[in-house]
Backbone as ProteinMPNN parsed JSONL, in Angstrom:
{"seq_chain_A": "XXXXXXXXXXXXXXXXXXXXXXXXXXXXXXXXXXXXXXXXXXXXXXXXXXXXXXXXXXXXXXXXXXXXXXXXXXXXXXXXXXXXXXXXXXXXXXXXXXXXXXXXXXXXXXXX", "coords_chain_A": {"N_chain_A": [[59.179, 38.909, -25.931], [58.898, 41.181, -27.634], [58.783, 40.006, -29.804], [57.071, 38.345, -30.152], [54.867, 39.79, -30.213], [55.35, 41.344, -32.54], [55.456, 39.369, -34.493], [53.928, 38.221, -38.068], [52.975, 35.424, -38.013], [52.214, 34.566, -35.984], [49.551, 34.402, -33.997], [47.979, 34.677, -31.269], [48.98, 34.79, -27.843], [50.626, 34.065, -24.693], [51.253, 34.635, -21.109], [52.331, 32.633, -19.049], [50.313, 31.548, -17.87], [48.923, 28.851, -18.334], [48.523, 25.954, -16.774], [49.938, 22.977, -15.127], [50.332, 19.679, -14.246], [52.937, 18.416, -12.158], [55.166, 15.423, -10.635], [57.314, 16.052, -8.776], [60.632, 15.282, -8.583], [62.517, 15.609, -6.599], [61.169, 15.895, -4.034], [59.229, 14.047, -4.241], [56.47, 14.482, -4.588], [53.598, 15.918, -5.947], [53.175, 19.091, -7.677], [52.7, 22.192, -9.346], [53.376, 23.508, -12.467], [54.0, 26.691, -14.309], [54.177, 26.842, -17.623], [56.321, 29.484, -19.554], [55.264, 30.619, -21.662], [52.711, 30.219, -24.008], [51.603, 30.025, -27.283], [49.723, 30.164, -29.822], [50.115, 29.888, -33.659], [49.762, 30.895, -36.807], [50.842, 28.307, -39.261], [53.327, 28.186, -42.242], [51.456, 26.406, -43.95], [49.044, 27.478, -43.522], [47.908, 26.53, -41.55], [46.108, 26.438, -38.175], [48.753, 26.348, -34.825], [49.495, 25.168, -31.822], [51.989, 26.335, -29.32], [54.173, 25.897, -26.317], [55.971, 27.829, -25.133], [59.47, 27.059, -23.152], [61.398, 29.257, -20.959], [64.631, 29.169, -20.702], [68.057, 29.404, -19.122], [71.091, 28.511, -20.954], [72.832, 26.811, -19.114], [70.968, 25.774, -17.837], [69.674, 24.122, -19.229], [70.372, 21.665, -19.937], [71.912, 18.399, -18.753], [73.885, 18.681, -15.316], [77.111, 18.694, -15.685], [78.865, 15.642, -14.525], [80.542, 15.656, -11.366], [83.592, 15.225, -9.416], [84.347, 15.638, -7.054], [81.791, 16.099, -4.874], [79.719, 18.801, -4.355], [78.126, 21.42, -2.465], [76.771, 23.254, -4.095], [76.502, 21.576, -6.657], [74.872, 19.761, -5.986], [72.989, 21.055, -5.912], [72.368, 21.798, -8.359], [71.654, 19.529, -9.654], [69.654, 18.83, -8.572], [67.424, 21.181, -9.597], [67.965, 19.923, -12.431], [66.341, 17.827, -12.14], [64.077, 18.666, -11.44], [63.068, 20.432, -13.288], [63.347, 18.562, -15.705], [61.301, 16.827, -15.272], [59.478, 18.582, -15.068], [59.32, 19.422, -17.283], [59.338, 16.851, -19.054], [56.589, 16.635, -18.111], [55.135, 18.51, -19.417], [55.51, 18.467, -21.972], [53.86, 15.481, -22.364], [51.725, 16.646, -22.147], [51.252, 18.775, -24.362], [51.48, 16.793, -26.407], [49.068, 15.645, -26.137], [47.223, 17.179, -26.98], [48.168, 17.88, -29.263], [49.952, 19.853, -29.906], [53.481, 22.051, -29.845], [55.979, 21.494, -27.619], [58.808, 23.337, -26.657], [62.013, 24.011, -25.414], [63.503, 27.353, -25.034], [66.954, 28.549, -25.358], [69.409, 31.597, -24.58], [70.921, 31.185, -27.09], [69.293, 30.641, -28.848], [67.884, 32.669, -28.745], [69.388, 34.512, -29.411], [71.211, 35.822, -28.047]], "CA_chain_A": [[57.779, 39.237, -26.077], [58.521, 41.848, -28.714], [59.285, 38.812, -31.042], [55.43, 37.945, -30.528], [54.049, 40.596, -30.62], [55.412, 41.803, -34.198], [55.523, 38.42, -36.023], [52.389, 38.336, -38.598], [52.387, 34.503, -38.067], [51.338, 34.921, -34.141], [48.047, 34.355, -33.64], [47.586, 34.99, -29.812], [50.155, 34.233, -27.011], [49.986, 34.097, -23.149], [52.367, 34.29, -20.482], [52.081, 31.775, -17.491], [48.651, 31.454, -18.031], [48.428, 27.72, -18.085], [49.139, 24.756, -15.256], [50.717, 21.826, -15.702], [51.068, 19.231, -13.11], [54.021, 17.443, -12.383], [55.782, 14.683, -10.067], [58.582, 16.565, -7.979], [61.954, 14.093, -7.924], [62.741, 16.067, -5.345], [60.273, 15.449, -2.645], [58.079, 12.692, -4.768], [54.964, 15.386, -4.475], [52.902, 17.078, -7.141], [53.601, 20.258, -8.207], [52.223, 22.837, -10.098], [54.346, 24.286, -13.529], [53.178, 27.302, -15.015], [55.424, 27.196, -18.333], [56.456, 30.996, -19.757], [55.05, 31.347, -23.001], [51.35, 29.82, -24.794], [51.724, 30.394, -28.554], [49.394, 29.645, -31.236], [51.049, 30.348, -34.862], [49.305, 30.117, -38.325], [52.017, 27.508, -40.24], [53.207, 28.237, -43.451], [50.523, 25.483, -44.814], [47.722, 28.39, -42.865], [47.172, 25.959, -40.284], [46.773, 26.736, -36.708], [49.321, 25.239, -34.631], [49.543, 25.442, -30.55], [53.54, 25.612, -28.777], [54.445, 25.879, -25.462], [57.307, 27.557, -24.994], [59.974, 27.588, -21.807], [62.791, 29.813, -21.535], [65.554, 29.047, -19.715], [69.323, 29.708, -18.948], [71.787, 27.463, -21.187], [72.758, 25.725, -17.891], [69.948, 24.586, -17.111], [68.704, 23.279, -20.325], [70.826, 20.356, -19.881], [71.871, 17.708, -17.351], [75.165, 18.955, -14.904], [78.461, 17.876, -15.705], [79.07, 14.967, -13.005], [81.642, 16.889, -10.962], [84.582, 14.39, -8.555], [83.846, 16.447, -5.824], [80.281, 16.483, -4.357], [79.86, 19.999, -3.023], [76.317, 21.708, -2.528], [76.345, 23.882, -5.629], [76.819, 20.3, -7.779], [73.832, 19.073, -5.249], [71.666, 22.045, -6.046], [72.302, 21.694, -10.304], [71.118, 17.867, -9.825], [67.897, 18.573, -8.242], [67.111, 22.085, -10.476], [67.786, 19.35, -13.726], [65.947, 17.036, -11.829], [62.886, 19.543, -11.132], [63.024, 20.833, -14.709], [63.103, 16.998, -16.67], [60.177, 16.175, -14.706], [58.428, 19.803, -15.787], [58.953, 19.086, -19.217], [58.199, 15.595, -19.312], [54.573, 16.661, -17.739], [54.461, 19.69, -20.686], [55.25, 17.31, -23.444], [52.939, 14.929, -22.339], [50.173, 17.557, -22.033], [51.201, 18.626, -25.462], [50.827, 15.799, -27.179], [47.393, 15.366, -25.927], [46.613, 18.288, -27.634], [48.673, 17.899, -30.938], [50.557, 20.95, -29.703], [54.59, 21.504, -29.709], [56.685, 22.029, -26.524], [60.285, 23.724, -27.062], [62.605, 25.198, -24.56], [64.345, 27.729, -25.372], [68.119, 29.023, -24.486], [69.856, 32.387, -24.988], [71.368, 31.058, -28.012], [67.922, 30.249, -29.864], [67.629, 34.027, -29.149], [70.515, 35.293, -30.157], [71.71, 36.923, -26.946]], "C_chain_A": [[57.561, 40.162, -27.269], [58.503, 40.684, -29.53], [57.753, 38.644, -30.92], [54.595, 38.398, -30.886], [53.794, 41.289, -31.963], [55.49, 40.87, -34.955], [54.464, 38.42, -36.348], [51.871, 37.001, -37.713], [51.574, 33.753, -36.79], [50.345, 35.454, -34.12], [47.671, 35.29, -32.434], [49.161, 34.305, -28.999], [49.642, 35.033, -25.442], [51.534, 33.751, -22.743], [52.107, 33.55, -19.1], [50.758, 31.583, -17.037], [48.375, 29.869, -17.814], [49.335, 26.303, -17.249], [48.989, 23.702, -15.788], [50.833, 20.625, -14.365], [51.752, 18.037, -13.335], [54.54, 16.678, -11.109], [56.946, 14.984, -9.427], [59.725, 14.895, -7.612], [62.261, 14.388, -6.717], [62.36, 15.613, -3.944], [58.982, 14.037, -2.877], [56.843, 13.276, -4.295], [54.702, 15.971, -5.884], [52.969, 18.231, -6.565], [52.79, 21.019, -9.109], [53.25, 23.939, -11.068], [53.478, 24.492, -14.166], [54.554, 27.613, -16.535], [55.45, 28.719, -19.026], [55.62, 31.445, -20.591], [53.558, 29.97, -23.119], [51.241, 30.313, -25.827], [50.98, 29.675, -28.944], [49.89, 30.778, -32.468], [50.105, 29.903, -35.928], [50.751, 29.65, -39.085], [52.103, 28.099, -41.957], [52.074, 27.515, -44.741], [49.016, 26.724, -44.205], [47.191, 27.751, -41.934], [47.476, 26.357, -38.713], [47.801, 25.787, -35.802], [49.896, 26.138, -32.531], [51.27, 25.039, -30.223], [53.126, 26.112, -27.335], [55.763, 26.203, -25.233], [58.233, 27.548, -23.554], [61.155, 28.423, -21.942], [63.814, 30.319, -20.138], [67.359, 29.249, -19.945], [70.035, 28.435, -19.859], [71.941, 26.209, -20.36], [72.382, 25.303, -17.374], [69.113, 23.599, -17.358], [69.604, 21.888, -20.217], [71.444, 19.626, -18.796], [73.455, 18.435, -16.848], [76.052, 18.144, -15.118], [78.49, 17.05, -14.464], [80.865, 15.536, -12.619], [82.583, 15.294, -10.009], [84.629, 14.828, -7.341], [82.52, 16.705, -5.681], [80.328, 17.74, -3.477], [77.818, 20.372, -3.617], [75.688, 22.71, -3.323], [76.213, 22.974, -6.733], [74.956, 20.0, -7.255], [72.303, 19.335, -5.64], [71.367, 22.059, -7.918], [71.641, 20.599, -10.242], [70.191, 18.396, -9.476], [67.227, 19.661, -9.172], [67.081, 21.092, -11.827], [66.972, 18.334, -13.203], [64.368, 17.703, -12.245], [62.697, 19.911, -13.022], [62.548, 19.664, -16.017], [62.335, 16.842, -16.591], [58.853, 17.588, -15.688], [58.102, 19.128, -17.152], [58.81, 17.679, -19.681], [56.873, 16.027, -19.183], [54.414, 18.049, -18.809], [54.878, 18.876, -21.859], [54.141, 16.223, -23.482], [51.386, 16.049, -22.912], [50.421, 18.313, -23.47], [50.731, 18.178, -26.027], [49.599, 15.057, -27.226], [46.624, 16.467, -26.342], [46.876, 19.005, -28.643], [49.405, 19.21, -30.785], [52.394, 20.896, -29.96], [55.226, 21.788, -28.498], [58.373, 22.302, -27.299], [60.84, 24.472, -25.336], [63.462, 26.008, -25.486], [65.593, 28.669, -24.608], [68.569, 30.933, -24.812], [70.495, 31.993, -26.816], [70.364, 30.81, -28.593], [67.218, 31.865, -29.769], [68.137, 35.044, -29.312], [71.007, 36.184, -29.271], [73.069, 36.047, -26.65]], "O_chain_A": [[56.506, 40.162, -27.902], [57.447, 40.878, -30.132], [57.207, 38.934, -31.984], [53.688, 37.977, -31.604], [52.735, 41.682, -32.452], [55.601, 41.134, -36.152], [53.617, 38.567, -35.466], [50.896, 37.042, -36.963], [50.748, 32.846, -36.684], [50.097, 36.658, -34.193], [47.172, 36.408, -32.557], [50.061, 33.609, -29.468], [48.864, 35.935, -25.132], [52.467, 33.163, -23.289], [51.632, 34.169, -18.148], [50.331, 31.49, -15.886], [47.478, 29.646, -17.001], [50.513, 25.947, -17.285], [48.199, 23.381, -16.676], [51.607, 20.959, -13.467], [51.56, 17.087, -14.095], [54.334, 17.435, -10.16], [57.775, 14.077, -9.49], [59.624, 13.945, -6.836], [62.295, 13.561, -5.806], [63.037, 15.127, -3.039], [58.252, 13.402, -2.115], [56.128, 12.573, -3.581], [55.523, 16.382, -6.704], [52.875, 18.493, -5.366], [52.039, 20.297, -9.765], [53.782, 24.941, -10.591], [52.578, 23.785, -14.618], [55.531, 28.359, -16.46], [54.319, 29.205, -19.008], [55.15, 32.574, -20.444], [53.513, 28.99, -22.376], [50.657, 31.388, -25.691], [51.139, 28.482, -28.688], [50.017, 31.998, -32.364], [49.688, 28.746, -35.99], [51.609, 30.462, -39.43], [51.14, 28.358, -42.679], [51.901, 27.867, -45.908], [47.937, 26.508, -44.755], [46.151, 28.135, -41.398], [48.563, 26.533, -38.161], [47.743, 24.569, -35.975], [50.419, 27.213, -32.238], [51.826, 24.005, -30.59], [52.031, 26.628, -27.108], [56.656, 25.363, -25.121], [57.621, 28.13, -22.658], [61.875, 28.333, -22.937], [63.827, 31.15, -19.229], [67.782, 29.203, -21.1], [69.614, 27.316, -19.565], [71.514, 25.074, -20.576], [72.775, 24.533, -16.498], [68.39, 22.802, -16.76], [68.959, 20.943, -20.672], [71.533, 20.282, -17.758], [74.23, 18.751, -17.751], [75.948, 16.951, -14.829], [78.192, 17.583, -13.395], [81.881, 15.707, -13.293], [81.942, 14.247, -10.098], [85.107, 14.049, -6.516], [82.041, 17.586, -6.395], [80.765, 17.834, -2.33], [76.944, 19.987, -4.394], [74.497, 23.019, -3.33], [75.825, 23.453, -7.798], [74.011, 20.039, -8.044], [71.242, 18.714, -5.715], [70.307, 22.3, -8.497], [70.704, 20.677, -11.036], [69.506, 18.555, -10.487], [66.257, 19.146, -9.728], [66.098, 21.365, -12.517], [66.762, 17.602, -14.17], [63.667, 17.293, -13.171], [61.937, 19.228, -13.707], [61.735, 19.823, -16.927], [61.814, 16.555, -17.668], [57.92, 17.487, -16.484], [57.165, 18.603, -17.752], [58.154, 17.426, -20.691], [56.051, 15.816, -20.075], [53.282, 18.532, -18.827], [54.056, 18.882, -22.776], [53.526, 16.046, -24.534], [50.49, 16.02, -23.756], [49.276, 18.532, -23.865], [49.646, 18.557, -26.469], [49.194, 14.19, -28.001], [45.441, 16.615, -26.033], [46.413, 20.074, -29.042], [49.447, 19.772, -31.88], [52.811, 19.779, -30.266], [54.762, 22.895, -28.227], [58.91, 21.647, -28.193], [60.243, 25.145, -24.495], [64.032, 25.555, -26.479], [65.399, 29.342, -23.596], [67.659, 31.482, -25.433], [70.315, 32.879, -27.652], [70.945, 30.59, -29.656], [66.288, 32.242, -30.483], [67.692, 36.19, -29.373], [71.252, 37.329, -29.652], [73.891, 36.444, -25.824]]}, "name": "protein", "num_of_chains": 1, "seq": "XXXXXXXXXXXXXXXXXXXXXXXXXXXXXXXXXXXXXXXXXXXXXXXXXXXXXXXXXXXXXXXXXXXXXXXXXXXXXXXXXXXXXXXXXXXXXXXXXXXXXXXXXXXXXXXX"}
């Protein structure tokens, strides 16, 4: 949040301010995802430009290793990447209906 608050090119920004709805794999119900971050940025060209950002753990930004043993910590990574794909499918969509960008981001995109 300091990062937003001191870059010039940050317009405005919001935290969990806006709803999203999405398709639970899980239970095959709608859902409601509030993603972390609401950035608008003036671009180097001076144009405004809307992101969406999420910010999540390395391990969760991508799908689980398939494990040879099914145990119920493997069980619980599948449905968390399950729950998560689905989020960000329904925030890219809702993006792109509003010329916006979606990103997640990891510890390593913030240098921790």
């Amino acid at each position: 949040m300091v990062h937003l608050d001191t870059n010039p090119s940050v317009i405005e920004w919001s935290n969990e301010e806006i709803v999203i709805p999405y398709l639970s794999p899980v239970d095959n119900r709608w859902h409601r995802y509030f993603p972390d971050f609401f950035v608008r940025v003036r671009n180097k060209l001076g144009m405004l430009e809307g992101m969406i950002l999420e910010v999540k753990p390395k391990n969760q930004a991508k799908p689980p290793e398939k494990k040879s043993k099914i145990t119920r910590r493997y069980i619980n990574e599948v449905m968390t990447w399950g729950v998560n794909e689905a989020k960000w499918k329904a925030a890219s969509e809702y993006c792109k209906t509003r010329q916006w960008k979606f990103q997640v981001i990891t510890e390593d995109d913030l240098g921790i």
